[in-house]
Biotite code that builds the C-alpha atoms (Angstrom):
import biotite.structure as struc

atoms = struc.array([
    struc.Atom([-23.065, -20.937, -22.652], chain_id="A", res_id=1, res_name="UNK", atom_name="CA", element="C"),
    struc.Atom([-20.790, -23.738, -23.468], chain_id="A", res_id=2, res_name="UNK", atom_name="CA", element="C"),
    struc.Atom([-17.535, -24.207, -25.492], chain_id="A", res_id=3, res_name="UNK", atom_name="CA", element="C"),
    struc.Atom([-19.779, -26.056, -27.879], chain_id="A", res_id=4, res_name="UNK", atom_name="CA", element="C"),
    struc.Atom([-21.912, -23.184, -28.895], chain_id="A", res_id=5, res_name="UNK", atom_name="CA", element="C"),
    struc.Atom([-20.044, -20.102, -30.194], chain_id="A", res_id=6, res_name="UNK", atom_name="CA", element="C"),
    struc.Atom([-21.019, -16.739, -31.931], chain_id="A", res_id=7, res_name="UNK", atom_name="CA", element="C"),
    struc.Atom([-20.814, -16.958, -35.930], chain_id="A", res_id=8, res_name="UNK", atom_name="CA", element="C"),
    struc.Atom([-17.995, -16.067, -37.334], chain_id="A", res_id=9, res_name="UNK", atom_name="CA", element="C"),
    struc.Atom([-16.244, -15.247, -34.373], chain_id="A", res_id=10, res_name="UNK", atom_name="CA", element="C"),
    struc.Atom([-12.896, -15.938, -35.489], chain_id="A", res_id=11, res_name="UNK", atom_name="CA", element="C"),
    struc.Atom([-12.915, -13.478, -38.132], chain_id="A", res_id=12, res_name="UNK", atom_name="CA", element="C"),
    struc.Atom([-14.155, -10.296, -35.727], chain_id="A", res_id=13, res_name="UNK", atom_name="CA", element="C"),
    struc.Atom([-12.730, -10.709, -32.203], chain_id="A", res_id=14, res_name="UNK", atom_name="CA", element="C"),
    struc.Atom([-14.344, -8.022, -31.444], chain_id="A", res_id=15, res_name="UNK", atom_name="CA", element="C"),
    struc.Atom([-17.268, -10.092, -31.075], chain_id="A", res_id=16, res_name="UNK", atom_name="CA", element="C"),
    struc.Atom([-15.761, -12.862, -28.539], chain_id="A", res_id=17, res_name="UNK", atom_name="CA", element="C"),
    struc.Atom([-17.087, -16.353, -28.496], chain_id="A", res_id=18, res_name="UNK", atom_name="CA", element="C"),
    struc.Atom([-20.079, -16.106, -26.428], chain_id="A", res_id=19, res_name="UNK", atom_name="CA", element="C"),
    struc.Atom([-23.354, -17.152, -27.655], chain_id="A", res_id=20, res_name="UNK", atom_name="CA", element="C"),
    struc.Atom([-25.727, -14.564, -29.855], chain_id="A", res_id=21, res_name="UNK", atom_name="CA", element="C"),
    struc.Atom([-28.294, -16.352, -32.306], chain_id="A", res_id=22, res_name="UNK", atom_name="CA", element="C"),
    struc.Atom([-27.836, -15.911, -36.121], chain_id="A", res_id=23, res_name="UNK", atom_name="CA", element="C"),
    struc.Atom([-30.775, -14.082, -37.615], chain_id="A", res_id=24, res_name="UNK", atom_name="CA", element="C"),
    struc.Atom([-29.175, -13.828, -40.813], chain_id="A", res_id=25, res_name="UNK", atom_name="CA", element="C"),
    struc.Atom([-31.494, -14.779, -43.980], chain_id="A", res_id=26, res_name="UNK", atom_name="CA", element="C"),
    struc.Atom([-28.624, -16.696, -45.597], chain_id="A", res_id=27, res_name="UNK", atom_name="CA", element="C"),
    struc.Atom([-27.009, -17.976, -42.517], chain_id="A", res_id=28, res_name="UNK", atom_name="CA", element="C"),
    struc.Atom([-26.105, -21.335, -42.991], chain_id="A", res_id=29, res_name="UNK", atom_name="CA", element="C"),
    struc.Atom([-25.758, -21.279, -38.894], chain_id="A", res_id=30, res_name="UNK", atom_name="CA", element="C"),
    struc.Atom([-29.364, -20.750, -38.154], chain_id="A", res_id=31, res_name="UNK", atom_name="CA", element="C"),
    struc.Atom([-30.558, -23.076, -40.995], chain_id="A", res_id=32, res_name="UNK", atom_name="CA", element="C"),
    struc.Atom([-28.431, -25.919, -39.462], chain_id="A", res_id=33, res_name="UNK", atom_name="CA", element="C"),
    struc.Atom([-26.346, -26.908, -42.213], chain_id="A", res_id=34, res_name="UNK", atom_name="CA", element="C"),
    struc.Atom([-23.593, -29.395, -41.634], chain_id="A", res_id=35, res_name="UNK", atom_name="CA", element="C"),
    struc.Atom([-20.060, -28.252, -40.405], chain_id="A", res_id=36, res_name="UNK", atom_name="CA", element="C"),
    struc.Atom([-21.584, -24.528, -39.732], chain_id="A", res_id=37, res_name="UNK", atom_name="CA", element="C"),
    struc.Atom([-21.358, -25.406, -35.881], chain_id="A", res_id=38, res_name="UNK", atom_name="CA", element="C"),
    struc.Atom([-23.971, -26.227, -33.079], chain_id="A", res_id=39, res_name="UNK", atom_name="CA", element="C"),
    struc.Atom([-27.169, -23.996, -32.997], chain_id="A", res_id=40, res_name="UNK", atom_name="CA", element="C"),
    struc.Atom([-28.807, -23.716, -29.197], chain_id="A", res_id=41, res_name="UNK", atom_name="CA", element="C"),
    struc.Atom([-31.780, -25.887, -28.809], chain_id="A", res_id=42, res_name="UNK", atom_name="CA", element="C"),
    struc.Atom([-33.696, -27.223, -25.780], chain_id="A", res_id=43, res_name="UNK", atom_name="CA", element="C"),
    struc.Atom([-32.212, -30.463, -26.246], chain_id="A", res_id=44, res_name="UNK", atom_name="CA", element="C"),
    struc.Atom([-29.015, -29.712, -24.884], chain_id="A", res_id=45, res_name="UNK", atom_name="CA", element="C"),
    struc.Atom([-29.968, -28.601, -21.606], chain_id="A", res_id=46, res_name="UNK", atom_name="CA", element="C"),
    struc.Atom([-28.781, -29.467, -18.260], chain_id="A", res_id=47, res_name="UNK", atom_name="CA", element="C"),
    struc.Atom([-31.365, -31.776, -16.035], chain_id="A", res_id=48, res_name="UNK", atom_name="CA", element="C"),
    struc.Atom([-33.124, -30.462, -13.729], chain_id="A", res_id=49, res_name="UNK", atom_name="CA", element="C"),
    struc.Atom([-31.781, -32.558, -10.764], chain_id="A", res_id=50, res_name="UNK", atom_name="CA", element="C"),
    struc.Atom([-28.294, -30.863, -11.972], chain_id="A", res_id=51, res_name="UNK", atom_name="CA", element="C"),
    struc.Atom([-28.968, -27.372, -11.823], chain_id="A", res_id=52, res_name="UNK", atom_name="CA", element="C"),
    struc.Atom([-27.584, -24.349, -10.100], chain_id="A", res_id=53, res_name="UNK", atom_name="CA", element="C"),
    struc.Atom([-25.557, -26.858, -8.321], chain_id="A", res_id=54, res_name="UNK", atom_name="CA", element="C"),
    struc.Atom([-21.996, -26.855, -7.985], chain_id="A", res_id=55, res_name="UNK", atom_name="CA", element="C"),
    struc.Atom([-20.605, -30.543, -8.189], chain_id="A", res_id=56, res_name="UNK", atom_name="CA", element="C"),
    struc.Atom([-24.113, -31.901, -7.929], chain_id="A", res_id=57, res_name="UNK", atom_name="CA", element="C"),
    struc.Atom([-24.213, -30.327, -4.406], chain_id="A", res_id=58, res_name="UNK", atom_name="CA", element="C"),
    struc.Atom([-27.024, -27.179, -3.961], chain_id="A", res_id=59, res_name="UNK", atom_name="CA", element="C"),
    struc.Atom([-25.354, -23.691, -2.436], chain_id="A", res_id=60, res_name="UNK", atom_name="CA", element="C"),
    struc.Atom([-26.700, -20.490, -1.308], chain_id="A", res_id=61, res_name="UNK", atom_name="CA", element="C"),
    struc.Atom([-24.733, -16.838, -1.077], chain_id="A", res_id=62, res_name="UNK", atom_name="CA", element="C"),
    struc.Atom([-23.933, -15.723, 1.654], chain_id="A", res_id=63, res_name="UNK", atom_name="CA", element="C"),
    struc.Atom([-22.801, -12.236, 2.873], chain_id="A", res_id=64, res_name="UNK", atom_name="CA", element="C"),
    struc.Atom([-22.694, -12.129, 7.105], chain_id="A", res_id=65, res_name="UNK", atom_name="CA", element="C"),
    struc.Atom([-22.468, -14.487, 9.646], chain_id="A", res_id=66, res_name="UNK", atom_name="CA", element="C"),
    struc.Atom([-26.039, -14.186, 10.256], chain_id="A", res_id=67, res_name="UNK", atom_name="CA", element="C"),
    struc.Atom([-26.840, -15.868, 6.920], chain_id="A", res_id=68, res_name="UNK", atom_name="CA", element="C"),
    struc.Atom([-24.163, -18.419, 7.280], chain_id="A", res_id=69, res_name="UNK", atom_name="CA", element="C"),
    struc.Atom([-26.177, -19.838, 10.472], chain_id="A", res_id=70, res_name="UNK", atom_name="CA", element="C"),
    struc.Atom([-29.322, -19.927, 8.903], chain_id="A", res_id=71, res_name="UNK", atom_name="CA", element="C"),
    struc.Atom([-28.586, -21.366, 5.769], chain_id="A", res_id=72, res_name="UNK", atom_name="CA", element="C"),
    struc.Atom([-29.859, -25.216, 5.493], chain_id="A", res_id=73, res_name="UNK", atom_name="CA", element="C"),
    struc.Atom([-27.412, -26.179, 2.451], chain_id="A", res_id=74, res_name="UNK", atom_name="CA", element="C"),
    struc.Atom([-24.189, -27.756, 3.141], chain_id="A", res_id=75, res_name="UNK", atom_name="CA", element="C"),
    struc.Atom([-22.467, -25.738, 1.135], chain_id="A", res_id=76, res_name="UNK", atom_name="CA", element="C"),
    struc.Atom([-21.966, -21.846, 0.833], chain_id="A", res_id=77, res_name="UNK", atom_name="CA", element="C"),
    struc.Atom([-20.706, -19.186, -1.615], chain_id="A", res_id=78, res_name="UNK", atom_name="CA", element="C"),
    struc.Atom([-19.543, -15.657, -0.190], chain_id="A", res_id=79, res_name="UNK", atom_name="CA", element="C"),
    struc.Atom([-21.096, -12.872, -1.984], chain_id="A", res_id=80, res_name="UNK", atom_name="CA", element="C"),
    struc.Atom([-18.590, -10.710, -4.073], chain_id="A", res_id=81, res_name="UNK", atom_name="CA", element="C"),
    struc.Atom([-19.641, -7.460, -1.870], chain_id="A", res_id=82, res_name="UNK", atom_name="CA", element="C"),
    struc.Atom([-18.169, -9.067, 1.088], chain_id="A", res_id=83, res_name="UNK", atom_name="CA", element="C"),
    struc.Atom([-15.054, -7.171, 2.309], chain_id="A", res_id=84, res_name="UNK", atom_name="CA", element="C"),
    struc.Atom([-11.737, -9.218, 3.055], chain_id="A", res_id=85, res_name="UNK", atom_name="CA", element="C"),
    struc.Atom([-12.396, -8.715, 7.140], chain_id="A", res_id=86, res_name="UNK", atom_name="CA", element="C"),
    struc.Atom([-15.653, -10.304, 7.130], chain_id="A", res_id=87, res_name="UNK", atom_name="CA", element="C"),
    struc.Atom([-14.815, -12.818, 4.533], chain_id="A", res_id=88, res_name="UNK", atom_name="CA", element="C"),
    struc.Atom([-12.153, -14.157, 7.065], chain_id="A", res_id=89, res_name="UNK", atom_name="CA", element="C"),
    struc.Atom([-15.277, -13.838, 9.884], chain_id="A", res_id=90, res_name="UNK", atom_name="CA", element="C"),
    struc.Atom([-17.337, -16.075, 7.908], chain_id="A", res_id=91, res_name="UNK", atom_name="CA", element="C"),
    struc.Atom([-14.776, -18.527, 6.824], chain_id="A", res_id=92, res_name="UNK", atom_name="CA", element="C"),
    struc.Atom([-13.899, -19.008, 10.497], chain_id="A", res_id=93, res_name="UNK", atom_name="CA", element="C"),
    struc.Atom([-17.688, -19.483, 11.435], chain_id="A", res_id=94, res_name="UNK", atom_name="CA", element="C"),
    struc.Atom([-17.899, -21.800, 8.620], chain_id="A", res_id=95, res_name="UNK", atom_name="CA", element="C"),
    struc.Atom([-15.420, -23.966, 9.391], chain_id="A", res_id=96, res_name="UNK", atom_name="CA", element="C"),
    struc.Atom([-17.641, -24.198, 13.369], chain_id="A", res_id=97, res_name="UNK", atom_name="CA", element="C"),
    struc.Atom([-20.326, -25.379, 12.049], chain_id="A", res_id=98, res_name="UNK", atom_name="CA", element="C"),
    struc.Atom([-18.824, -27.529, 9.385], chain_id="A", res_id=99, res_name="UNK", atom_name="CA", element="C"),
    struc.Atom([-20.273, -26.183, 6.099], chain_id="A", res_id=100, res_name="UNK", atom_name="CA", element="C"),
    struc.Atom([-17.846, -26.142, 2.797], chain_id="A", res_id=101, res_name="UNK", atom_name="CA", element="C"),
    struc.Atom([-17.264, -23.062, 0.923], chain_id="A", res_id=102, res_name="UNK", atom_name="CA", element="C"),
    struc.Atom([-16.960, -22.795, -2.450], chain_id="A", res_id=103, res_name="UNK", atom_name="CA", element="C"),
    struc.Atom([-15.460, -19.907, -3.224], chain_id="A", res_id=104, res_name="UNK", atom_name="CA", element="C"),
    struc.Atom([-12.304, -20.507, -1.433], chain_id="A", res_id=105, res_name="UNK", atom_name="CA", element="C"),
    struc.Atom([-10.231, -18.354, -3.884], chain_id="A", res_id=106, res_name="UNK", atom_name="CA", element="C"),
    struc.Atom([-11.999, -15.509, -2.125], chain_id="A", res_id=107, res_name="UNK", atom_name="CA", element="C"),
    struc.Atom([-11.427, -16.707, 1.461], chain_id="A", res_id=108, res_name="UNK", atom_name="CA", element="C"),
    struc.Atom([-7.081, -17.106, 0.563], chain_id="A", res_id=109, res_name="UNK", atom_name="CA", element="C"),
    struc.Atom([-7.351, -13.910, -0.719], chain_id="A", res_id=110, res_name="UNK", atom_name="CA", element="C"),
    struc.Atom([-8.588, -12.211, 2.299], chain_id="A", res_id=111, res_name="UNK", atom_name="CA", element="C"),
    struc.Atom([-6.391, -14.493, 4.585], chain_id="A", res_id=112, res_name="UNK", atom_name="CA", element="C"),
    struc.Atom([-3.413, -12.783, 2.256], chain_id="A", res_id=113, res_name="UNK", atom_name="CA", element="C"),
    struc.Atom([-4.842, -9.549, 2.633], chain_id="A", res_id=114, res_name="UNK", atom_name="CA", element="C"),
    struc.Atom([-5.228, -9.644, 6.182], chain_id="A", res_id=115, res_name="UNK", atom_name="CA", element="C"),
    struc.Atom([-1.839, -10.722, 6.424], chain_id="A", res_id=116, res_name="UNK", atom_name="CA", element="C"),
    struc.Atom([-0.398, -8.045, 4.865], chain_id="A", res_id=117, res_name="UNK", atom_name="CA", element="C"),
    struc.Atom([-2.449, -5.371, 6.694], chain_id="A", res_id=118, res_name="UNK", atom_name="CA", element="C"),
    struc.Atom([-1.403, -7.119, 10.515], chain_id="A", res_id=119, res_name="UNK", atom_name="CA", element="C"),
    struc.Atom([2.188, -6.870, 8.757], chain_id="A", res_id=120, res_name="UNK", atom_name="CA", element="C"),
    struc.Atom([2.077, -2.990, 8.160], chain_id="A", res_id=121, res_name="UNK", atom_name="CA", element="C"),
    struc.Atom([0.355, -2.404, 11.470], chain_id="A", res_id=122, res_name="UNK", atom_name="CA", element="C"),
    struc.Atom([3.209, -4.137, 13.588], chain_id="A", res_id=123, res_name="UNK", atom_name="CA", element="C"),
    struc.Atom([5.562, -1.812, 11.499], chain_id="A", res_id=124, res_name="UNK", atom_name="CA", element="C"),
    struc.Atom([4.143, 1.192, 12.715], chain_id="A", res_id=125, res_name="UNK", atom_name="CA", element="C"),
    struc.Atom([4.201, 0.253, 15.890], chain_id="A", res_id=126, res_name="UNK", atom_name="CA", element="C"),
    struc.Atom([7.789, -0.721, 15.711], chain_id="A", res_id=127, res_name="UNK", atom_name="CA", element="C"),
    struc.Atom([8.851, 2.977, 14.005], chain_id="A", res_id=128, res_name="UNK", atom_name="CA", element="C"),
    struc.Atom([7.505, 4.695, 17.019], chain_id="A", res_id=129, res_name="UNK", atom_name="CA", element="C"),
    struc.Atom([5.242, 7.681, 17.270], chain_id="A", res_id=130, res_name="UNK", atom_name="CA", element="C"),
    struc.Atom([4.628, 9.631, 14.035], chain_id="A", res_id=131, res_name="UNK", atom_name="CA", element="C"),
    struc.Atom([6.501, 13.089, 13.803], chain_id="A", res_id=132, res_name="UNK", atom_name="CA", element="C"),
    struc.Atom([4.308, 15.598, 14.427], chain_id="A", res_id=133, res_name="UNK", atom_name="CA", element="C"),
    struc.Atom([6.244, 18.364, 11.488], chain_id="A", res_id=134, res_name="UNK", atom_name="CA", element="C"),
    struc.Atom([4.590, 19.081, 9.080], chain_id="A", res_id=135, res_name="UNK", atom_name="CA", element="C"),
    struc.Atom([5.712, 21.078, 5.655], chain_id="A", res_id=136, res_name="UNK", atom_name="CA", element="C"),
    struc.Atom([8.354, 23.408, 5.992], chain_id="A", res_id=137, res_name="UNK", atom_name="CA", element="C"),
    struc.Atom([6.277, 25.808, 4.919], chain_id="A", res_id=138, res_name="UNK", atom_name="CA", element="C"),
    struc.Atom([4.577, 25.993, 8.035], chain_id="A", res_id=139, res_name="UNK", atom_name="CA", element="C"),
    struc.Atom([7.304, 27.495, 10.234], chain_id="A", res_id=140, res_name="UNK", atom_name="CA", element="C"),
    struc.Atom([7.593, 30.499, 7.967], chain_id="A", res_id=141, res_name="UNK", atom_name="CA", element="C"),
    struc.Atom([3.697, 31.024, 8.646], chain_id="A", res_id=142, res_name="UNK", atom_name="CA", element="C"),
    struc.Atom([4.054, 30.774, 12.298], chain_id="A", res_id=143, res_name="UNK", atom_name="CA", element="C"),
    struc.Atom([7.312, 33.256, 12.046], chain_id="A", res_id=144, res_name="UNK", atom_name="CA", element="C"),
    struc.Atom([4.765, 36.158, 9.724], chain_id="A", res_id=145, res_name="UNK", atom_name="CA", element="C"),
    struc.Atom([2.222, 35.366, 12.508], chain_id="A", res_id=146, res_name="UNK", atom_name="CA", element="C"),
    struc.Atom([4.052, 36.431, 15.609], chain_id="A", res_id=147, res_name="UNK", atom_name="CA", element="C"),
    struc.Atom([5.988, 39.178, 13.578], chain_id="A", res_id=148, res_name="UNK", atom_name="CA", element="C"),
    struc.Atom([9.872, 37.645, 13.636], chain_id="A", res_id=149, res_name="UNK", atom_name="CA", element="C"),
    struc.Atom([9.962, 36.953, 10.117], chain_id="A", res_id=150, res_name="UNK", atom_name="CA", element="C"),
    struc.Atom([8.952, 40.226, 9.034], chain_id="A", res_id=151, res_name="UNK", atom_name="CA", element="C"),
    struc.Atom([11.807, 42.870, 6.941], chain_id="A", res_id=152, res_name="UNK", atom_name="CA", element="C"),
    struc.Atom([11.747, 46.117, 7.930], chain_id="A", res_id=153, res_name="UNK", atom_name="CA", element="C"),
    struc.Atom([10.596, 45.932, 11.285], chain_id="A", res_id=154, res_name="UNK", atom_name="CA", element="C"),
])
């Protein structure tokens, strides 16, 4: 819901946050509309229906693989939130081919960041050199009771 219509009373229990739940009260002065109670939800204030589940006027669908991306007839997409940073930055890319916006692009820096960071780590590795093989020093004592050197009394 909007800003305009908040919960009753929901600056004395912020427990109950500001989103919108209808008075049912008997006495409420909310649901009986009196003057400076606050706005009550009513058909009235809706949105038209040239307007809706648009972004910016312009009409989107989700998308969550490339596959979707090139079948999709709006000009504009939205990634879906299950999408993974690798294929986010897939998409994006394909995207930008065939010239449609995206309008989550929070989601798409993110990724790029993410992506980033993992290439970054990577390249590290390979600049240490190969892993040591040791393990715990526990082992060698294992191997030692195995073959019978680190045995007393023997």
């Amino acid at each position: 819901m909007s800003k305009k219509f908040k919960t009753q009373d929901y600056f004395r229990y912020p427990k109950l946050g500001k989103r919108w739940r209808r008075p049912k009260g008997l006495q409420s002065k909310l649901r009986l509309k009196k003057g400076g109670s606050g706005m009550l939800v009513s058909i009235g204030y809706g949105t038209k229906a040239s307007q809706r589940n648009t972004v910016n006027g312009v009409k989107y669908c989700m998308v969550s693989n490339e596959n979707d991306l090139s079948s999709a007839d709006a000009k504009a997409v939205m990634i879906s939130s299950g999408v993974g940073a690798k294929k986010t930055a897939e998409i994006a890319a394909r995207a930008k081919e065939l010239g449609v916006r995206i309008l989550n692009m929070k989601k798409v820096k993110r990724a790029g960041k993410v992506n980033k960071a993992k290439q970054k780590k990577s390249a590290e590795k390979k600049v240490d050199g190969k892993k040591e093989t040791g393990g715990k020093e526990g082992d060698s004592k294992k191997e030692e009771q195995k073959t019978g050197e680190g045995k007393k009394g023997a």
